[in-house]
C-alpha positions as CSV (number, residue, x, y, z in Angstrom):
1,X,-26.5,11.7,24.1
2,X,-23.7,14.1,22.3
3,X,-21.8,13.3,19.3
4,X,-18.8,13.0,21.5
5,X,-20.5,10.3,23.3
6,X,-21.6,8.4,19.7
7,X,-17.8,8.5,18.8
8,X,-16.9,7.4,22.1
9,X,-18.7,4.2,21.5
10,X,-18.2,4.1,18.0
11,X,-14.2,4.0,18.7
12,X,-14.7,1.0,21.5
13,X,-17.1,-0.9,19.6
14,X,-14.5,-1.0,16.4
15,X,-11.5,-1.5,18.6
16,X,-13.1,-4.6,20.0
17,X,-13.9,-5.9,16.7
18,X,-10.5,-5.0,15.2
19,X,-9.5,-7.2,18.4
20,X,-11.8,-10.2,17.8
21,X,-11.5,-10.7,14.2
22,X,-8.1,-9.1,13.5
23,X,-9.0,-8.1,10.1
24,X,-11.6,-8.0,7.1
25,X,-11.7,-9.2,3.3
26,X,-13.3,-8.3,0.5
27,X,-13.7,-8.7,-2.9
28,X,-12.7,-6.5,-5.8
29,X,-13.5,-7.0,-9.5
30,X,-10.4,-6.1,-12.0
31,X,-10.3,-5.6,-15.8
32,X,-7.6,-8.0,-17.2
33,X,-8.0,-7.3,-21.2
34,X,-10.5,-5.0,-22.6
35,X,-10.7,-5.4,-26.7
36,X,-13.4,-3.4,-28.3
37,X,-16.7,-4.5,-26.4
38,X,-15.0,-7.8,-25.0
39,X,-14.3,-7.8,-21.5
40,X,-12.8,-10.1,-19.4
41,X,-12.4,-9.2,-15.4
42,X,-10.8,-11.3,-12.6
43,X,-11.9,-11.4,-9.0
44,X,-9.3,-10.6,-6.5
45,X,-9.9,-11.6,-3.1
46,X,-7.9,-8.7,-0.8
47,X,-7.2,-8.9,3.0
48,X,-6.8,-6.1,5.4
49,X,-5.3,-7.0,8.9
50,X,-6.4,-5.0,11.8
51,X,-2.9,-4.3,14.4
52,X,-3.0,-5.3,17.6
53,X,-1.8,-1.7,18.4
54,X,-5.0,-0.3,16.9
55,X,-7.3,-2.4,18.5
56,X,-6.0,-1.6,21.9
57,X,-5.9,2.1,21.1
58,X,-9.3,2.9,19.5
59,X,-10.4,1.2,22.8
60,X,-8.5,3.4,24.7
61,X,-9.4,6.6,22.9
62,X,-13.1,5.8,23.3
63,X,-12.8,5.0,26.9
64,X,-11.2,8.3,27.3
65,X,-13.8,10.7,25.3
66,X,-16.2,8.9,26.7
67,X,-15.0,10.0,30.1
68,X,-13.9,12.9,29.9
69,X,-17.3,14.1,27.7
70,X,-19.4,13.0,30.6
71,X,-17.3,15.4,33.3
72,X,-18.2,17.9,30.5
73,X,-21.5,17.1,30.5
């Protein structure tokens, strides 16, 4: 299999994630006051939502390259 091909799945495979779960979250430790070796840090919790739009197109994209790099082939 090409690289083309690895994309080509790649792209559906995310696209029908992005569709199922719509979005990911994660983590991120922040520094709220720093004095001299005295550090206090927060934990934010931050969400990232997946379009509809994007889903659908990475989809799309894949299911073309994938196509079109097996008439290729």
């Amino acid at each position: 299999m090409n690289s083309i091909k690895f994309v080509a799945i790649g792209l559906i495979i995310a696209g029908i994630l992005g569709l199922a779960y719509g979005g990911f979250s994660y983590t991120k430790d922040s520094t709220v006051v720093k004095i001299g070796t005295l550090e206090i840090s927060a934990k934010e919790k931050k969400t990232v939502n997946i379009p509809m739009w994007a889903g659908i197109g990475a989809i799309v994209v894949g299911g073309l390259l994938l196509v079109m790099g097996s008439k290729k082939g």
